[in-house]
NUDO-324247 format. One record per residue (C-alpha): residue number from 1; residue in three letters; y negated, x negated, z. Coordinates in nm, 4 decimals. Layout:
N
[NUM,ALA,[Y,X,Z]]
...
# end
This chain:
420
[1,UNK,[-1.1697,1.2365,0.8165]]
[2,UNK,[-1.4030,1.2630,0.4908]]
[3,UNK,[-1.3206,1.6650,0.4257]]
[4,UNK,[-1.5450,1.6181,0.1216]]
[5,UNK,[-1.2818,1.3470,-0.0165]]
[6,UNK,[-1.0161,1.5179,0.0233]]
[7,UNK,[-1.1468,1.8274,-0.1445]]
[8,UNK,[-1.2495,1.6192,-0.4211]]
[9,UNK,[-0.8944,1.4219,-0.4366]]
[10,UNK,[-0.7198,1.8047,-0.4601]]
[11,UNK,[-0.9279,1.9231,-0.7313]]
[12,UNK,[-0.8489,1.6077,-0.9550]]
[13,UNK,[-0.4860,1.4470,-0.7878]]
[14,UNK,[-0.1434,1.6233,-0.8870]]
[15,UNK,[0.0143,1.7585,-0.5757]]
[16,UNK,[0.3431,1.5754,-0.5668]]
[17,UNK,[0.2257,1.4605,-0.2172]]
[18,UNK,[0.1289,1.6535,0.1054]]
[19,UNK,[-0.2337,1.6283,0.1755]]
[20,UNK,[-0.2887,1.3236,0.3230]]
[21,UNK,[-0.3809,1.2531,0.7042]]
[22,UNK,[-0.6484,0.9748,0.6749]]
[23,UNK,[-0.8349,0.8395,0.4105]]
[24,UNK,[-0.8218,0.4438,0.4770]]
[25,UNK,[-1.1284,0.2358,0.3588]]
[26,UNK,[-1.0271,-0.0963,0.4949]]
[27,UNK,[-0.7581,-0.3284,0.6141]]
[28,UNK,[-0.6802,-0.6372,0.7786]]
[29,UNK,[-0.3725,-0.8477,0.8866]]
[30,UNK,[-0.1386,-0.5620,1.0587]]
[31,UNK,[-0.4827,-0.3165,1.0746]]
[32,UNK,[-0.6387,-0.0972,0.8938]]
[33,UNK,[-0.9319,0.1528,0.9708]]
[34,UNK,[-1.0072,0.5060,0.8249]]
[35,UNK,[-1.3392,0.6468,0.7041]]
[36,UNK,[-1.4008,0.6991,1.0419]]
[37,UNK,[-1.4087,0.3948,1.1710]]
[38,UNK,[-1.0729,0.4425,1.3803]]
[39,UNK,[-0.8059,0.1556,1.3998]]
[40,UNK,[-0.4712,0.1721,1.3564]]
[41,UNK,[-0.1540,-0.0533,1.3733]]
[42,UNK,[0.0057,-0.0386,1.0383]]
[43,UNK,[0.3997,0.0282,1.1371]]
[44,UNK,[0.4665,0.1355,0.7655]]
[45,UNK,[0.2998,-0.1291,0.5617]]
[46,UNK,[0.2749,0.1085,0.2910]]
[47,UNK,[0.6170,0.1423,0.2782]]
[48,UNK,[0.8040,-0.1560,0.3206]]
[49,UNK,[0.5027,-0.3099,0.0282]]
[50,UNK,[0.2958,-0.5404,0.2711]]
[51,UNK,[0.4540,-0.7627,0.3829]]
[52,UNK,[0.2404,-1.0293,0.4422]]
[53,UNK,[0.0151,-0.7639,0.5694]]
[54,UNK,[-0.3506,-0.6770,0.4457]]
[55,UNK,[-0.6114,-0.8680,0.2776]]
[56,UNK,[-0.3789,-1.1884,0.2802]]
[57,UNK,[-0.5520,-1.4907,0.1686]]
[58,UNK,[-0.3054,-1.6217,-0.0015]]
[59,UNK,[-0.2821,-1.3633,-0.2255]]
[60,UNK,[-0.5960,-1.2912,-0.2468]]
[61,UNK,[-0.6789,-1.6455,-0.3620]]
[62,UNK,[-0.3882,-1.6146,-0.5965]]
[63,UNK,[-0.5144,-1.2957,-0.7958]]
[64,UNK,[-0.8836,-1.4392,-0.8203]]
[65,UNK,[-0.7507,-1.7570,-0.9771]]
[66,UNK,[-0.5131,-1.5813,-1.2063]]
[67,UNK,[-0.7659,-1.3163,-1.2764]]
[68,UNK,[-1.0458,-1.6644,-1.3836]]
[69,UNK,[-0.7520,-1.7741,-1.5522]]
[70,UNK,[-0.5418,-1.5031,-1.7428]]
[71,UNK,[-0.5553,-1.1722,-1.6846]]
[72,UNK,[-0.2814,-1.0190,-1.8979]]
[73,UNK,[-0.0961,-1.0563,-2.2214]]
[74,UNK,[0.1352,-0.8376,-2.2460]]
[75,UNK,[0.5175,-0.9536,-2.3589]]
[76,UNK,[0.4550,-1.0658,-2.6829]]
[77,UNK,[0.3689,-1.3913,-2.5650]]
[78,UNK,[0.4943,-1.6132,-2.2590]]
[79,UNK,[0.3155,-1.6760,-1.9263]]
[80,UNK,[0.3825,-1.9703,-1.7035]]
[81,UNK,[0.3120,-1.7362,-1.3438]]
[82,UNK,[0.5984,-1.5265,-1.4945]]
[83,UNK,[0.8664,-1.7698,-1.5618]]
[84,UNK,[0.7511,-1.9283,-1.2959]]
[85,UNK,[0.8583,-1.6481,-1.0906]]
[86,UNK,[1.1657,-1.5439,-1.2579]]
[87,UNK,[1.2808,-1.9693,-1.1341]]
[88,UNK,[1.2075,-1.8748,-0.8437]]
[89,UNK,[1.3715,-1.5279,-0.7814]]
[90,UNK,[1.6940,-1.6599,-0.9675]]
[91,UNK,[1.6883,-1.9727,-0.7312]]
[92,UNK,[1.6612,-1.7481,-0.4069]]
[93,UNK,[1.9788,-1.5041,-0.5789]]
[94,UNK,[2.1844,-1.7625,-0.7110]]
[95,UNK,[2.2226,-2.0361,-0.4012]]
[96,UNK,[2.5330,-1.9777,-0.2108]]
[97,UNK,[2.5494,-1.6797,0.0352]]
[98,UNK,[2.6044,-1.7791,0.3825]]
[99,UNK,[2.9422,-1.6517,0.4744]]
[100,UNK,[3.1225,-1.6291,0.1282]]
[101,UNK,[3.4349,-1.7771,-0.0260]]
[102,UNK,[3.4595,-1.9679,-0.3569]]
[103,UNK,[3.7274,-1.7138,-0.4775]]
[104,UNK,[3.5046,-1.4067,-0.3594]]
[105,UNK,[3.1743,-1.5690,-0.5557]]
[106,UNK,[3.3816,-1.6603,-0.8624]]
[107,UNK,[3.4532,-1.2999,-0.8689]]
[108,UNK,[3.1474,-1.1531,-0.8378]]
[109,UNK,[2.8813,-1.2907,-1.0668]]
[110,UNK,[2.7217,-1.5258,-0.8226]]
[111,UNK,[2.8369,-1.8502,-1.0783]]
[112,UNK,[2.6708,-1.9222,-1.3305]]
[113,UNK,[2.3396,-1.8009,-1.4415]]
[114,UNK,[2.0908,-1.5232,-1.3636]]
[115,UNK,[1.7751,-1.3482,-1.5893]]
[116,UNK,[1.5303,-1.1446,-1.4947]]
[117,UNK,[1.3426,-0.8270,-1.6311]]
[118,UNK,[1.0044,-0.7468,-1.5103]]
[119,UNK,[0.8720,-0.4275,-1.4304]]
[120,UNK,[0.5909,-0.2420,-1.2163]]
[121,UNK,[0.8063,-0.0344,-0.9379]]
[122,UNK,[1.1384,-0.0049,-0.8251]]
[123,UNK,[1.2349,0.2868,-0.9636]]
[124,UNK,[1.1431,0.0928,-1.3442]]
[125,UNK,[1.3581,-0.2027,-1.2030]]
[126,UNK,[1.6231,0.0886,-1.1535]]
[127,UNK,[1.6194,0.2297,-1.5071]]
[128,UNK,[1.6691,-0.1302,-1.6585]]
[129,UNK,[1.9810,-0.1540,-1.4443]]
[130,UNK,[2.1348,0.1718,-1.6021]]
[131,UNK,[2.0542,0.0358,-1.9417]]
[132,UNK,[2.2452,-0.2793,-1.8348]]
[133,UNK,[2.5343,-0.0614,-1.7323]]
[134,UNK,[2.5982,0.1509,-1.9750]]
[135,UNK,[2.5424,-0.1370,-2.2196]]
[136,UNK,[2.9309,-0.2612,-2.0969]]
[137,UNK,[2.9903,0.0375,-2.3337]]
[138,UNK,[3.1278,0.2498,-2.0112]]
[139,UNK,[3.0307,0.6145,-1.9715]]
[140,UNK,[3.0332,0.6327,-1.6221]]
[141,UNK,[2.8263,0.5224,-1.2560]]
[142,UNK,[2.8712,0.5533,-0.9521]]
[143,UNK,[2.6326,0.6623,-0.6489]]
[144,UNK,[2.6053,0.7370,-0.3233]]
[145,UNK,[2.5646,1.0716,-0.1569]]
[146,UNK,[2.1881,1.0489,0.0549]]
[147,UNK,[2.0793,0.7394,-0.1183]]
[148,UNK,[1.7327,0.7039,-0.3271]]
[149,UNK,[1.6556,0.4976,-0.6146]]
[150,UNK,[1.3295,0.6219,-0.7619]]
[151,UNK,[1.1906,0.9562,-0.8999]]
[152,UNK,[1.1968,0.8452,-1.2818]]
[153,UNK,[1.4645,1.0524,-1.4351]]
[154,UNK,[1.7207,0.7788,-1.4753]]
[155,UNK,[1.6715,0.6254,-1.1626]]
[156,UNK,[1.6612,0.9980,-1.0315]]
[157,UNK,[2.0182,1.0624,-1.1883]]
[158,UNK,[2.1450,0.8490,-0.9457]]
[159,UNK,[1.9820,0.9394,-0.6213]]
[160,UNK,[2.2161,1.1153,-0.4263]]
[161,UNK,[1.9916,1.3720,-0.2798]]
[162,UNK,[2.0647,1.6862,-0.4508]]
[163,UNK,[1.7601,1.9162,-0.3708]]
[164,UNK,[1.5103,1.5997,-0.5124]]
[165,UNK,[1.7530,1.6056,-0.8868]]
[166,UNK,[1.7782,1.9895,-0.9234]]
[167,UNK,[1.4431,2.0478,-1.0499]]
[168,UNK,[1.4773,1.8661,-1.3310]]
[169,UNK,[1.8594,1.8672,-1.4097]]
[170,UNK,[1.9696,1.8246,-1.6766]]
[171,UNK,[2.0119,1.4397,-1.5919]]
[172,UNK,[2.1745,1.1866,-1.6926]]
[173,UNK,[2.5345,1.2398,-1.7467]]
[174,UNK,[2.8505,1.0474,-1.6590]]
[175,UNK,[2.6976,0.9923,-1.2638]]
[176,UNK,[2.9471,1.0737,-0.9487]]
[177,UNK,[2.8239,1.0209,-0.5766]]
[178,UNK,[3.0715,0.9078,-0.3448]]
[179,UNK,[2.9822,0.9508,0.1135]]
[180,UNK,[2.7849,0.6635,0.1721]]
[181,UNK,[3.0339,0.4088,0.3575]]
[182,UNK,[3.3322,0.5134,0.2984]]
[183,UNK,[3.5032,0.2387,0.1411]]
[184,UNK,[3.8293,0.4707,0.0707]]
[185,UNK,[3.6302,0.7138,-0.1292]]
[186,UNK,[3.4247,0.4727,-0.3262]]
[187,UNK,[3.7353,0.2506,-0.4442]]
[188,UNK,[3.9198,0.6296,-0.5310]]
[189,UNK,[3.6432,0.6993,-0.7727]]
[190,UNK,[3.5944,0.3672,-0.9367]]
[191,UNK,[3.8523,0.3511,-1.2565]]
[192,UNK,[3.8521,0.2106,-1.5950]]
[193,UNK,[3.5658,0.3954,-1.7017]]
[194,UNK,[3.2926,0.2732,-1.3902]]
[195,UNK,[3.0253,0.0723,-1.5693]]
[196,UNK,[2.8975,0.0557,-1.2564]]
[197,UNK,[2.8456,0.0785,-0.8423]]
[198,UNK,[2.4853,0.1485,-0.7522]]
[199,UNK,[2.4754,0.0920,-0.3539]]
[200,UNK,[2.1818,0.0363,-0.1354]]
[201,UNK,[2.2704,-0.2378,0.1118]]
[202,UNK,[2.1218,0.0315,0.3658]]
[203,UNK,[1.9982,0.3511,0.3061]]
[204,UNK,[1.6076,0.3293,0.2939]]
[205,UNK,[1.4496,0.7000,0.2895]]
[206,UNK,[1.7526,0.8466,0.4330]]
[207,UNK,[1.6194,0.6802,0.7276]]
[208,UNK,[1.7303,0.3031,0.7198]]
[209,UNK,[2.0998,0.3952,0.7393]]
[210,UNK,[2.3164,0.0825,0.7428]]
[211,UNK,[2.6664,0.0711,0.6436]]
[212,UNK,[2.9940,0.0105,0.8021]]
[213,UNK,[3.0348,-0.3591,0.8701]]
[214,UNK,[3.2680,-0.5136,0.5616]]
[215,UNK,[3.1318,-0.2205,0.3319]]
[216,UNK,[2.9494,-0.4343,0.0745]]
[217,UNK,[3.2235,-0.6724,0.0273]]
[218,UNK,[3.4615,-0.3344,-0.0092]]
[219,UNK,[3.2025,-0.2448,-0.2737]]
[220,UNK,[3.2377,-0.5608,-0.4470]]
[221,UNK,[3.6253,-0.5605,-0.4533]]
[222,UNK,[3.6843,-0.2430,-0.5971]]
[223,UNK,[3.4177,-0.3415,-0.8478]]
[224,UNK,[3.5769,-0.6632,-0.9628]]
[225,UNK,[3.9226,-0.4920,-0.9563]]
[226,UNK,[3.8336,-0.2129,-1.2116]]
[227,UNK,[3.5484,-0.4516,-1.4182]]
[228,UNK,[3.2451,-0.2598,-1.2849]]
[229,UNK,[2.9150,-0.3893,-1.2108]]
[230,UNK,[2.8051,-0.3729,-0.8628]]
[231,UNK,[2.4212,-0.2977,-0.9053]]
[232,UNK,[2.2432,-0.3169,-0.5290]]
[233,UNK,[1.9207,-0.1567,-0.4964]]
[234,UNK,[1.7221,-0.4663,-0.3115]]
[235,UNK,[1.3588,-0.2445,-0.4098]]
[236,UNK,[1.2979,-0.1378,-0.0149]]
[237,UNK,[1.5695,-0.4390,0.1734]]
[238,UNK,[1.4709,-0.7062,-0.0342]]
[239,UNK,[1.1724,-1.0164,-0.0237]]
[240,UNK,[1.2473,-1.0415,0.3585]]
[241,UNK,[1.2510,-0.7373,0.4986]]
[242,UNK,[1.6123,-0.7993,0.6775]]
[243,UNK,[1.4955,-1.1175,0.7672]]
[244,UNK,[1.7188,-1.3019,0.5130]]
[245,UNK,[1.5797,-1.2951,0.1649]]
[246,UNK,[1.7785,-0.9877,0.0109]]
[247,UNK,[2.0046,-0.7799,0.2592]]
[248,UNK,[2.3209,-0.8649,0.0725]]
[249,UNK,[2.2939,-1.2083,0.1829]]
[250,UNK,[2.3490,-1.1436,0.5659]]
[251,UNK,[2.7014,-0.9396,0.4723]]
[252,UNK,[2.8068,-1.2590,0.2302]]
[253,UNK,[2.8589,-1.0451,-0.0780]]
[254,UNK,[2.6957,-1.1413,-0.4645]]
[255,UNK,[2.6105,-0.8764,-0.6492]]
[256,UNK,[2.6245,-0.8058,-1.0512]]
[257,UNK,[2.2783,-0.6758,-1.0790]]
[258,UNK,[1.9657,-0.6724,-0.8042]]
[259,UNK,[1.6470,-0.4758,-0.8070]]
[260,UNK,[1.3336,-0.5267,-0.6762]]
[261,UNK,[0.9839,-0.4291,-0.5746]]
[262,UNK,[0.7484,-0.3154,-0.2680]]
[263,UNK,[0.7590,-0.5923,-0.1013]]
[264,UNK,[0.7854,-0.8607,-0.3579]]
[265,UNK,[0.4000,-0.8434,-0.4589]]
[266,UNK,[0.2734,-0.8056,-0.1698]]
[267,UNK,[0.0171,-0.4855,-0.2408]]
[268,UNK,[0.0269,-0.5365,-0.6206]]
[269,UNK,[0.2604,-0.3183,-0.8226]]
[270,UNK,[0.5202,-0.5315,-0.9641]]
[271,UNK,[0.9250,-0.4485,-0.9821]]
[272,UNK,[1.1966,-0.6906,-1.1328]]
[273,UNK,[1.5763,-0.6312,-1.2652]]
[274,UNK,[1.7749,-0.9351,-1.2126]]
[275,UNK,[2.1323,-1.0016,-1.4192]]
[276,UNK,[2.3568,-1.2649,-1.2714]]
[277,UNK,[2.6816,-1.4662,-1.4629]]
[278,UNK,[2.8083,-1.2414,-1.7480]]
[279,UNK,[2.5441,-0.9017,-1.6421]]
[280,UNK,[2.2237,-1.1460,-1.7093]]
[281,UNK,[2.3187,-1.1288,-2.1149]]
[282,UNK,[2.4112,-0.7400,-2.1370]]
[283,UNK,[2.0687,-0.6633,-2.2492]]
[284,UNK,[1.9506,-0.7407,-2.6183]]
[285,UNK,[1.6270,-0.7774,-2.8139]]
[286,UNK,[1.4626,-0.4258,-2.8275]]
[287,UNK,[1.6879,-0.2813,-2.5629]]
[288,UNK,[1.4428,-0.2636,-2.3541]]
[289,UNK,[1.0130,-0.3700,-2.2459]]
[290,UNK,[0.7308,-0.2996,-2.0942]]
[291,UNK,[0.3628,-0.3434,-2.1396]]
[292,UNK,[0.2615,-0.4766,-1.7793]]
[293,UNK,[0.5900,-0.5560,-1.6522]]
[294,UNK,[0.5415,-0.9535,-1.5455]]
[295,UNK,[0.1851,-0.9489,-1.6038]]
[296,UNK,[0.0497,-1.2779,-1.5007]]
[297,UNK,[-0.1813,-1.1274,-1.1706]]
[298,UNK,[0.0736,-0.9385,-1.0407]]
[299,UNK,[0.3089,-1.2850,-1.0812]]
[300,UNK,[0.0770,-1.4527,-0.9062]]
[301,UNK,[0.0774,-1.2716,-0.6062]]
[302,UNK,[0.4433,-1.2441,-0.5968]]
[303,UNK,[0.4915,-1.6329,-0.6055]]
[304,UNK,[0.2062,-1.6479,-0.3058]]
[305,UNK,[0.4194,-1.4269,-0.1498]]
[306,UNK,[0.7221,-1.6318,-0.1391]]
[307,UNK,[0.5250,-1.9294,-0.0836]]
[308,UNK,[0.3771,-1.7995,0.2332]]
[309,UNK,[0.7033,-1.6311,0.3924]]
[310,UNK,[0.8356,-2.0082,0.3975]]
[311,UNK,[0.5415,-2.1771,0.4907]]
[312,UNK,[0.5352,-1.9481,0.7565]]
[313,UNK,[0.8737,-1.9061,0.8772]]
[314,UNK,[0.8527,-1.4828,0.7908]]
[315,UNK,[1.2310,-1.4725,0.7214]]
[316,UNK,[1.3280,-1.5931,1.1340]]
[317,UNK,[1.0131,-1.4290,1.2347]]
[318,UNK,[1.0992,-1.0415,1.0743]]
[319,UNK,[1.4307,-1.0865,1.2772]]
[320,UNK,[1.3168,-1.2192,1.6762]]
[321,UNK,[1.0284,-0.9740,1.6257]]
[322,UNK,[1.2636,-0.6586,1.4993]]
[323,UNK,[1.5027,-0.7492,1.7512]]
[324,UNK,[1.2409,-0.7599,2.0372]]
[325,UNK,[1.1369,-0.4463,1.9080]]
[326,UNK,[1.4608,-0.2558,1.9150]]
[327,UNK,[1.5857,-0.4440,2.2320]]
[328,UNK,[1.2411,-0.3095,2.3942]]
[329,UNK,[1.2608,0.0741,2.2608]]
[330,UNK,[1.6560,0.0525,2.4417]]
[331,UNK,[1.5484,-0.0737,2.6771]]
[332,UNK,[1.2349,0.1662,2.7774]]
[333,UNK,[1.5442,0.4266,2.7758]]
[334,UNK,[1.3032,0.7171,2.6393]]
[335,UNK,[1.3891,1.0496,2.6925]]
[336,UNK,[1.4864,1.2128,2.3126]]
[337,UNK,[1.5360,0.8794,2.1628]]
[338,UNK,[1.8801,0.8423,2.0800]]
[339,UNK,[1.9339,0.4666,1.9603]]
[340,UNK,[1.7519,0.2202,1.7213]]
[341,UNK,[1.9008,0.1433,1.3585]]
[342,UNK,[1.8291,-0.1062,1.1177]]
[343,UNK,[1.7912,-0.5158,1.1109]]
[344,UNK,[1.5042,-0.7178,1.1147]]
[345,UNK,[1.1404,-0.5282,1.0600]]
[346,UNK,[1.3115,-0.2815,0.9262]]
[347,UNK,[1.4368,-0.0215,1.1629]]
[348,UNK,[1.4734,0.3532,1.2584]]
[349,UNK,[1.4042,0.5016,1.5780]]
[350,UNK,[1.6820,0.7989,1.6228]]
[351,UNK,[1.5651,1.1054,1.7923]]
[352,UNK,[1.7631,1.4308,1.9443]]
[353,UNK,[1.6110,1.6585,1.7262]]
[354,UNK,[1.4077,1.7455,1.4349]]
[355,UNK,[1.0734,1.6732,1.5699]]
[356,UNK,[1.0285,1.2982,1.3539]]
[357,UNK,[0.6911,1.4715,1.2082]]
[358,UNK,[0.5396,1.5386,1.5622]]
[359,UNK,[0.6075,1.1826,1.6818]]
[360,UNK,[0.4249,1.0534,1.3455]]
[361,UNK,[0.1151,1.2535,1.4057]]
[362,UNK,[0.1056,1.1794,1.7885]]
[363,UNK,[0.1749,0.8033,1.6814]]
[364,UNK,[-0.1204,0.8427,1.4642]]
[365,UNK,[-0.3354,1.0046,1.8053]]
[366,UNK,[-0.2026,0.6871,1.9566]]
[367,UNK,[-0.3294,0.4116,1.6525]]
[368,UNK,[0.0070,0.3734,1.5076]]
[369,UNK,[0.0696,0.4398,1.1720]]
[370,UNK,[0.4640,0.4967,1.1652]]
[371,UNK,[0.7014,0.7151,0.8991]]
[372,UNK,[0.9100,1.0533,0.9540]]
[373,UNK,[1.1463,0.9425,0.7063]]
[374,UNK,[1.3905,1.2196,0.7989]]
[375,UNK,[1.3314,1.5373,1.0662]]
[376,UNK,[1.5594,1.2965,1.3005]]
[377,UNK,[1.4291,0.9477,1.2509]]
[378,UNK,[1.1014,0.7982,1.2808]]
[379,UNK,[1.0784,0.4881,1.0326]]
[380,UNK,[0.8991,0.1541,1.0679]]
[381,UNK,[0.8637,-0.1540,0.7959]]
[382,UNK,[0.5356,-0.2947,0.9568]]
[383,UNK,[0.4511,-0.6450,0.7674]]
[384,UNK,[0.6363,-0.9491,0.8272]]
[385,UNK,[0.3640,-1.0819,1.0063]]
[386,UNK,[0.3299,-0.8120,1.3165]]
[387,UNK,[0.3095,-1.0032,1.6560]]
[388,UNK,[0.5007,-1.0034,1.9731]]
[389,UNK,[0.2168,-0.9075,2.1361]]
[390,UNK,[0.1597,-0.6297,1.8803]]
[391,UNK,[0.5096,-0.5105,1.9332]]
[392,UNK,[0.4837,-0.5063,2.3172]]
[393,UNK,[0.1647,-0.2746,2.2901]]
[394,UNK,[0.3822,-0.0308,2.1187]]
[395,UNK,[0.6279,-0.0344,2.3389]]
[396,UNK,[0.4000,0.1035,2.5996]]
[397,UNK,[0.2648,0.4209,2.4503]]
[398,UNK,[0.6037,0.5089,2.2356]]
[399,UNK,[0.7554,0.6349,2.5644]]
[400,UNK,[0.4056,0.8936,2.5789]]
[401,UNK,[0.4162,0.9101,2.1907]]
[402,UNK,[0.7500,1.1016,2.2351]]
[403,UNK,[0.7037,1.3374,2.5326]]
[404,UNK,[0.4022,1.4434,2.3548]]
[405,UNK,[0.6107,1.5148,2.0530]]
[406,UNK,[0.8838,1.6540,2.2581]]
[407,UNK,[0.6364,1.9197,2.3985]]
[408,UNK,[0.4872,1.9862,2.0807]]
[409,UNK,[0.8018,2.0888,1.9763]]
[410,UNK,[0.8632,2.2758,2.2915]]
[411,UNK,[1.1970,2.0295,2.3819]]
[412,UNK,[1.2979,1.9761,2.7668]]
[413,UNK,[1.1453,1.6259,2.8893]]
[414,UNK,[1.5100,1.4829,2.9442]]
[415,UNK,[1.7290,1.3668,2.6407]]
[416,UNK,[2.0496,1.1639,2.5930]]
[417,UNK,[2.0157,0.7965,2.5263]]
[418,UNK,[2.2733,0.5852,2.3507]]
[419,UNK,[2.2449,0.2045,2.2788]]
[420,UNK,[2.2610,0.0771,1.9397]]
# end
């Protein structure tokens, strides 16, 4: 590692991140190499962002062409990549979900039409959904307890991780977190004055937590029953992750309001807030904008990004290679690893104990880049284009990558294993 870097990056970079492991200079496909000149097999894909991994020509001839084209404009005027994109993502959020009902789509806001509002992250996307909801003229959301929708402080109001808000509470007022799941709790709290659900369709940095089957469509019954938006945070599920276009497409259920990001550019920073039926109008000149948000570049690459995931078949792909993956990890029955979580590339190894950080860094020894989401769980969101072969290679050292772990936090070589 370049100690000289590092030193450099501390006297200049705010510390709201640990010191960093490796300083990466270069990447490739599923690879990337540090300053080095080690390798490693990206399992994280900076965080659920790259999904057509790195250096992707397809978005890299995209952003040259834009760039030789039209760089940026700023909202004030239109730009073709963006509406071109906005088509696109309403197309994708508006065709009928496998597995629902004509009554259960006329209720939600599936019919009729959708808009779109731009941004650079997720947790921007976020804060133009709580501008949507409490434009219904309601005081109150709703939130649930472990979940994570940005660090902004709107978007921070309603992540329901308590020690993350109480630094900077105040917050937003009006916002009540419900357990995660529990379809009897959420539809208790949801009255009259809800403007809104805010739900992840699984729970991303709480360690890719998915719900109780039927949950969703719970979610979006108690919301049509009291006149509530149901707002799902798409920003870590969404653009193919699941291996269906946006998670709530698997569990048949149309949502009010989506939000996106990470993956959706590909490696450029780009987030969008997307109204359907009656939730697409809510918003109203000057309610809302942003300088960059739908820049043309950052368009660009999002549009190559959906181009290539059909081209190339990424949405049946993410889910025989996740399910290869978690059928291997089962099946290596590992001591200490408890069960495998999650759907398509996106999934969480479960562990015994609190030693997630120790199997990151001796993942890291091994050339694996992977995520201790939480002390217990070990997450992994590689890119959509990760290999069979790629996955099988893991497979053999994650059985060494956790005894190692185990021992460095002085466990007994013999855990219980669960299935799925």
């Amino acid at each position: 590692m370049n100690t000289d870097l590092l030193a450099r990056r501390d006297a200049v970079i705010m510390a709201t991140y640990g010191r960093p492991a490796l300083s990466l200079v270069r990447g490739q496909g599923t690879r990337v190499w540090d300053d080095t000149g080690r390798e490693y097999v990206d399992l994280l894909g900076g965080i659920a962002v790259s999904v057509l991994g790195h250096a992707h020509p397809a978005i890299r001839a995209a952003v040259l062409a834009q760039f030789d084209t039209l760089g940026h404009v700023s909202n004030l005027y239109a730009n073709e990549p963006q509406v071109r994109l906005a088509e696109r993502l309403v197309e994708l959020l508006t065709e009928r979900t496998p597995g629902s009902s004509d009554n259960g789509a006329a209720a939600g806001a599936g019919i009729g039409g959708a808009k779109v509002f731009f941004a650079n992250s997720g947790a921007e996307a976020n804060e133009a959904a709580i501008k949507i909801a409490r434009r219904t003229g309601r005081p109150e959301i709703i939130a649930a307890e472990n979940s994570f929708h940005g660090r902004t402080l709107g978007a921070l109001s309603i992540t329901g991780q308590p020690a993350k808000r109480a630094p900077f509470e105040p917050l937003l007022p009006g916002v009540r977190f419900v357990p995660y799941g529990d379809a009897a709790a959420l539809r208790a709290a949801v009255g009259e004055q809800t403007a809104a659900v805010f739900l992840e369709p699984t729970l991303g940095e709480a360690g890719v937590v998915p719900p109780p089957p039927g949950y969703l469509a719970a979610a979006r019954a108690v919301c049509d029953d009291a006149g509530a938006l149901l707002v799902l945070d798409e920003v870590q599920s969404g653009v193919g992750r699941t291996g269906a276009w946006f998670a709530h497409q698997s569990a048949g259920v149309r949502p009010d309001v989506v939000t996106l990001a990470k993956g959706l550019g590909g490696g450029l920073p780009i987030g969008a807030c997307v109204g359907l039926g009656a939730a697409a109008d809510l918003l109203r000149p000057g309610d809302h904008g942003s300088t960059f948000g739908g820049g043309p570049i950052a368009c660009a690459a999002a549009l190559a990004v959906l181009d290539t995931i059909v081209a190339d078949g990424l949405l049946e792909h993410a889910r025989t290679v996740g399910d290869r993956l978690a059928a291997g990890i089962l099946a290596a029955a590992i001591p200490g690893v408890l069960g495998v979580r999650g759907p398509g590339l996106w999934r969480a190894i479960e562990l015994d104990g609190p030693y997630a950080p120790a199997v990151e860094i001796a993942a890291r020894q091994a050339g694996y880049l992977v995520n201790a989401a939480v002390p217990t769980a070990i997450r992994l969101a590689p890119p959509l284009v990760l290999t069979n072969a790629e996955v099988d290679a893991f497979l053999a050292v994650l059985p060494g990558v956790v005894a190692q772990a185990r021992e460095a936090a002085e466990l007994p070589g013999e855990g219980s294993k669960v299935s799925a």
